[in-house]
C-alpha positions as CSV (number, residue, x, y, z in Angstrom):
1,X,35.6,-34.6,-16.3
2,X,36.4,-33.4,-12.8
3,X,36.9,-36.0,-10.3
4,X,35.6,-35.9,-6.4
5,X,39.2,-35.2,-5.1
6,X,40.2,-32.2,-7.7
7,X,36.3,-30.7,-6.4
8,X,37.7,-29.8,-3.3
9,X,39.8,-26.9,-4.6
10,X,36.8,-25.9,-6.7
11,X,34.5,-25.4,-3.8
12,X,36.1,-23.1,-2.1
13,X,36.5,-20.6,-5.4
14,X,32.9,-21.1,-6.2
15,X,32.4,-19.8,-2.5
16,X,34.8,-17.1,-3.1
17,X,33.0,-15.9,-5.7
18,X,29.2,-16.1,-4.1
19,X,28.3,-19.3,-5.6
20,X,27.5,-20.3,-2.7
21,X,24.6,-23.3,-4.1
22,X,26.6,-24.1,-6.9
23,X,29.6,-25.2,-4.3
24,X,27.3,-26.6,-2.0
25,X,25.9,-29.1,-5.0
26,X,29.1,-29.9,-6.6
27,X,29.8,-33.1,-5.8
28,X,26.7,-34.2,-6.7
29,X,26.7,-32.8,-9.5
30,X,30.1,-34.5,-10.3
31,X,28.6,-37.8,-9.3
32,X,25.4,-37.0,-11.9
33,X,28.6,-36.0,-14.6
34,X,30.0,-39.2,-14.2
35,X,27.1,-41.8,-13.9
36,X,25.3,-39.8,-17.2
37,X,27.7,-39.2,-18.8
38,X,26.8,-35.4,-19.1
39,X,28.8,-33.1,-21.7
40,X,31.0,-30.4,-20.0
41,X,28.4,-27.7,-21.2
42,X,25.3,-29.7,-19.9
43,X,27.1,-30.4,-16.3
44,X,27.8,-26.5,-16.1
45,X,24.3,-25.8,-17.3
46,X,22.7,-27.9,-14.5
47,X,25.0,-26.6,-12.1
48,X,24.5,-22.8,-12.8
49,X,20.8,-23.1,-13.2
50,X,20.9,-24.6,-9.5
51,X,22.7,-21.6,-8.4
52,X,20.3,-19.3,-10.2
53,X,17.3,-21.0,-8.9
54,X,18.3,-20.7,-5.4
55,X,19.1,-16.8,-6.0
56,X,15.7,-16.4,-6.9
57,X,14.3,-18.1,-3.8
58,X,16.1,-15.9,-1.7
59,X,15.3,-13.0,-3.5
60,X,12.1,-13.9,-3.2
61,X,11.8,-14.9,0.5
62,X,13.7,-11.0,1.0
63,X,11.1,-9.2,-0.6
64,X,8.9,-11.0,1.3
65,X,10.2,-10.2,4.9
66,X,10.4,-6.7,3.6
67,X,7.1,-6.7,2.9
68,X,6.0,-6.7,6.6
69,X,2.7,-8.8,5.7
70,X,1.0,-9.9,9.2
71,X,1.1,-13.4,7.7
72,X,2.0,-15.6,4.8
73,X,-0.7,-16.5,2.9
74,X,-1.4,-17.5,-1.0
75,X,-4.0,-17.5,-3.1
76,X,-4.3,-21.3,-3.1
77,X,-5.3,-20.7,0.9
78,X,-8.5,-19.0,0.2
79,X,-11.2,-20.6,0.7
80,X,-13.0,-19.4,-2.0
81,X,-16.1,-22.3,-1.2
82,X,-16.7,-20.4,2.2
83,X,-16.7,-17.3,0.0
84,X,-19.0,-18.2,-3.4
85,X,-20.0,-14.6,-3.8
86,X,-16.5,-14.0,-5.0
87,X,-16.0,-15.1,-8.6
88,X,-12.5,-16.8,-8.4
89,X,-11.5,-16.2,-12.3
90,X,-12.4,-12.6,-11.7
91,X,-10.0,-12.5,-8.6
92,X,-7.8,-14.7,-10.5
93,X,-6.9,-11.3,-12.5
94,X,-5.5,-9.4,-10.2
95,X,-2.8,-12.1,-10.0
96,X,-1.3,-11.1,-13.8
97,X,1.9,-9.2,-14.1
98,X,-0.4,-6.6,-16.0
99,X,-2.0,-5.5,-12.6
100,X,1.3,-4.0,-11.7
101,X,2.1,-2.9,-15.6
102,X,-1.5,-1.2,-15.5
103,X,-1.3,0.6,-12.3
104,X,-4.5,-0.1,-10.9
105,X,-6.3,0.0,-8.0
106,X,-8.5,-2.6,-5.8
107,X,-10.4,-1.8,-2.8
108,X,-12.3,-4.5,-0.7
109,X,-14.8,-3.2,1.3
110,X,-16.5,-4.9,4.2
111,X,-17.4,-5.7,8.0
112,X,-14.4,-7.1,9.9
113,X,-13.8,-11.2,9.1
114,X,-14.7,-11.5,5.4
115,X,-11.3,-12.7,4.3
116,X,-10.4,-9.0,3.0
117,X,-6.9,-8.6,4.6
118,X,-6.2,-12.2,3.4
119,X,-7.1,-11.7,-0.2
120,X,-4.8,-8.4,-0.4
121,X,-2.2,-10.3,1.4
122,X,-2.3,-13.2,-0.9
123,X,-2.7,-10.8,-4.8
124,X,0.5,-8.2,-3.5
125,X,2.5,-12.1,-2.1
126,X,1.7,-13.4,-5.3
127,X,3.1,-10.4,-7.6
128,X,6.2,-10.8,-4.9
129,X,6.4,-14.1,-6.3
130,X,6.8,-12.8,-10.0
131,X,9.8,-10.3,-9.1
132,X,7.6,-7.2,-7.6
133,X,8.4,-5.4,-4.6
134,X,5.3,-5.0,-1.8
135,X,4.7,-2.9,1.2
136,X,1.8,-4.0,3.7
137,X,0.8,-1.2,6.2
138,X,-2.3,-0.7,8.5
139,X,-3.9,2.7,8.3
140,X,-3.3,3.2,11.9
141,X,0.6,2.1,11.4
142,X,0.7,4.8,8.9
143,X,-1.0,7.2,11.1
144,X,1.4,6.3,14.0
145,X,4.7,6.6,12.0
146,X,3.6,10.4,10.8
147,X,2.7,11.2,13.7
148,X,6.0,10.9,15.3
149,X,7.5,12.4,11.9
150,X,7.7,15.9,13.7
151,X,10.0,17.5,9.9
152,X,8.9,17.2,6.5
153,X,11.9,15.4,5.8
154,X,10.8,12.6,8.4
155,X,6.9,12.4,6.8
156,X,9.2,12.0,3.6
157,X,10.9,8.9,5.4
158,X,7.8,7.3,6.3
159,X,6.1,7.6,2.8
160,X,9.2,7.0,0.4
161,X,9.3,3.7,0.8
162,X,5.2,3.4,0.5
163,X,5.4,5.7,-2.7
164,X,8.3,3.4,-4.1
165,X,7.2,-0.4,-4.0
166,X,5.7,-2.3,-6.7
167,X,2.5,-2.6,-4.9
168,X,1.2,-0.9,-1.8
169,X,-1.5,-3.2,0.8
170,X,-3.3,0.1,3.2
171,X,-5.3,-2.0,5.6
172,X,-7.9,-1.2,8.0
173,X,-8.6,2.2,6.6
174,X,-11.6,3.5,9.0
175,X,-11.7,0.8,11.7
176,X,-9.9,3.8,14.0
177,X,-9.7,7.2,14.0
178,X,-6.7,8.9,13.5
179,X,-5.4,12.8,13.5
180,X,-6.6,15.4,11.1
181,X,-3.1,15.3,9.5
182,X,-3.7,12.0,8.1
183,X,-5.9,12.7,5.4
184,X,-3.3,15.1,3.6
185,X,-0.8,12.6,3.7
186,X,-3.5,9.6,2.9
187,X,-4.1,11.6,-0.3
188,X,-0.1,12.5,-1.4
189,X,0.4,8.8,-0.8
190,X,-2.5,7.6,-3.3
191,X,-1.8,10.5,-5.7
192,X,1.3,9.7,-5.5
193,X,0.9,6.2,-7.2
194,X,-1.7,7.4,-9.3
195,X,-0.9,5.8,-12.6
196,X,2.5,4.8,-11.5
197,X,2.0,1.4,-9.2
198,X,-1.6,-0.4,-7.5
199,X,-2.6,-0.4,-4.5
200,X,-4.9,-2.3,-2.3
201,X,-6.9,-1.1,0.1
202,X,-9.2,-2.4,2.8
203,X,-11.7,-1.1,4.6
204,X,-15.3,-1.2,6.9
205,X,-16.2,2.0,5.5
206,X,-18.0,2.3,2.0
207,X,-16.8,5.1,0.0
208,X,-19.4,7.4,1.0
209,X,-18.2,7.6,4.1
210,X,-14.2,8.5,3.4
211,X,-15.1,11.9,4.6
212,X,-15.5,11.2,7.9
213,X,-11.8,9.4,7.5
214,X,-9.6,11.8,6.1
215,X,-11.9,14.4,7.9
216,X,-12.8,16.5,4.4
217,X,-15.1,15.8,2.2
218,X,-13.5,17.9,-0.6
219,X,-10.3,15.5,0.3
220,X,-12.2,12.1,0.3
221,X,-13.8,13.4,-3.3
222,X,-10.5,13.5,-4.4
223,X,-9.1,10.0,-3.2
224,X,-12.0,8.0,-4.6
225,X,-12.2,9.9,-8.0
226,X,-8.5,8.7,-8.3
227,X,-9.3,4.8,-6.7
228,X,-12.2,4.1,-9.5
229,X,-10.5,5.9,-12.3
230,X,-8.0,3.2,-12.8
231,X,-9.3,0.7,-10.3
232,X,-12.3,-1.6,-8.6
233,X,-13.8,-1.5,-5.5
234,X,-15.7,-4.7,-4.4
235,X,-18.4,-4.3,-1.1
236,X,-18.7,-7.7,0.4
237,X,-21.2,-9.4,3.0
238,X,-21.0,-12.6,4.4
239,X,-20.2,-15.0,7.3
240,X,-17.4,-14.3,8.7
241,X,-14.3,-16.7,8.6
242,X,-14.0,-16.6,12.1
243,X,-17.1,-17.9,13.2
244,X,-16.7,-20.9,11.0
245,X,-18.1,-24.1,13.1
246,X,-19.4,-21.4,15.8
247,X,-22.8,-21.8,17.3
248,X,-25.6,-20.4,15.6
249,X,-26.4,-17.8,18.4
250,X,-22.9,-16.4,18.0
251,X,-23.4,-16.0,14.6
252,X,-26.4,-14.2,15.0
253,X,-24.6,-12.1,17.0
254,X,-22.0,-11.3,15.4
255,X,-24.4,-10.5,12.5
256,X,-26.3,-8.0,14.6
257,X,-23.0,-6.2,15.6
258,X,-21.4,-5.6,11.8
259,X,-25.0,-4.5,10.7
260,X,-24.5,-1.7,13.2
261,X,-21.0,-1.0,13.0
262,X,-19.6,-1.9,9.5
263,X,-20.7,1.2,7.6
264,X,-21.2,-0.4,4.3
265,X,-23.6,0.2,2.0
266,X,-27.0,-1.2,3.6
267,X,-25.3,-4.6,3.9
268,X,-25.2,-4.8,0.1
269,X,-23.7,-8.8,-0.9
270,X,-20.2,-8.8,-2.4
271,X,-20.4,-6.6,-5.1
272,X,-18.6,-5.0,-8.2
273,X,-18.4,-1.2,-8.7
274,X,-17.0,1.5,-11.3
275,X,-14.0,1.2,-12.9
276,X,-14.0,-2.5,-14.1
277,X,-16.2,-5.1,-15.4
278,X,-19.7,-5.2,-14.3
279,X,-19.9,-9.2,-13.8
280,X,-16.7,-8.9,-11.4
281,X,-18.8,-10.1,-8.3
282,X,-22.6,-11.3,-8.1
């Protein structure tokens, strides 16, 4: 077995050659070798795996950052207690490999504070954590970056990357307005995916209402026909998250204000629509 001493020329070849773990653990794995007993094959075994592991993490933790979510969360951090109209083993699908292999579609529909941006955050981090590749953009984000794509080639730069990733997060669709030319490029982006990789969406605007987003009805028809064909769209109503432990006055308030300006169906509670199982939400 290799002793401490003969490690040191060992290191520096294992760092040489982007091992850089594997070097960094050496010596105690040499001290494990020795105390155990381990057989040469076991000791490299243990040694390698250590390197691989760590590979994997950073992997991980790049896909991640590339990601561009506005925070890290998980689906262990949602408080599903403070959201019971959610069913959790329903939500709990969305976290399979096959929501990716399947191509499908979830959009979460709401007044501002239901936990919407959280849940997509946490289903598109947890596929990251499987090996996937996300992208997390705000609607107005993407209506920025093509509006200061003045070429085709440049709107081709800002939706490459969006048409490309595992899985897509568009957030905030509705909550401002944007320019007429975001609706074509709303709709390449979706059709795009179509049948190729998810997305999630969020939004304060129920589907009806997508027409006065992309600013053509015939265009909106055309967007959710290709949401519910292989996808879910959920309409929650709630407290919000925010106001937790807030007085009841500000509660009321805050009530009165998404019952005029949330744009979902007649307040309807968290519910489950076309294109997936009919118990999904109750």
């Amino acid at each position: 077995m290799i002793t401490r001493p003969e490690s040191a020329s060992i290191e520096p070849l294992l760092e040489q050659l982007g091992l850089r773990q594997a070097a960094a653990v050496l010596p105690d794995w040499l001290d494990r070798a020795a105390s155990q007993e381990l057989a040469y094959a076991d000791f490299l075994h243990g040694l390698l795996e250590e390197e691989s592991v760590a590979r994997a993490n950073a992997a991980t933790q790049k896909r991640l950052r590339q990601a561009s979510f506005p925070y890290a969360a998980t689906i262990e951090q949602f408080d599903f207690r403070f959201r019971p109209e959610l069913k959790r083993q329903v939500v709990l699908r969305y976290l399979d490999p096959t929501f990716i292999e399947q191509a499908r579609t979830l959009a979460l529909i709401g007044p501002p504070g239901l936990g919407k941006t959280m849940l997509a955050v946490c289903i598109a981090t947890k596929h990251i954590q499987m090996g996937a590749t996300a992208r997390f953009i705000t609607a107005q984000q993407l209506a920025n970056q093509l509006g200061r794509a003045l070429t085709s080639v440049g709107r081709q730069r800002v939706l490459r990357p969006l048409l490309a990733c595992d899985a897509l997060v568009i957030d905030e669709l509705g909550y401002l307005p944007t320019l007429p030319g975001f609706g074509p490029a709303l709709y390449e982006l979706i059709a795009g995916r179509y049948e190729k990789r998810p997305t999630l969406i969020t939004s304060n605007k129920s589907l009806t209402e997508w027409a006065s987003i992309v600013q053509d009805a015939s265009l909106a028809a055309a967007l959710v026909d290709r949401i519910l064909h292989h996808g879910e769209v959920f309409y929650l109503k709630g407290p919000s998250f925010r106001l937790k432990g807030r007085s009841p006055e500000v509660e009321v308030v805050a009530a009165a204000a998404s019952a005029t300006n949330n744009g979902t169906d007649g307040g309807l509670d968290a519910q489950h629509r076309a294109g997936g199982p009919e118990d999904a939400m109750r």
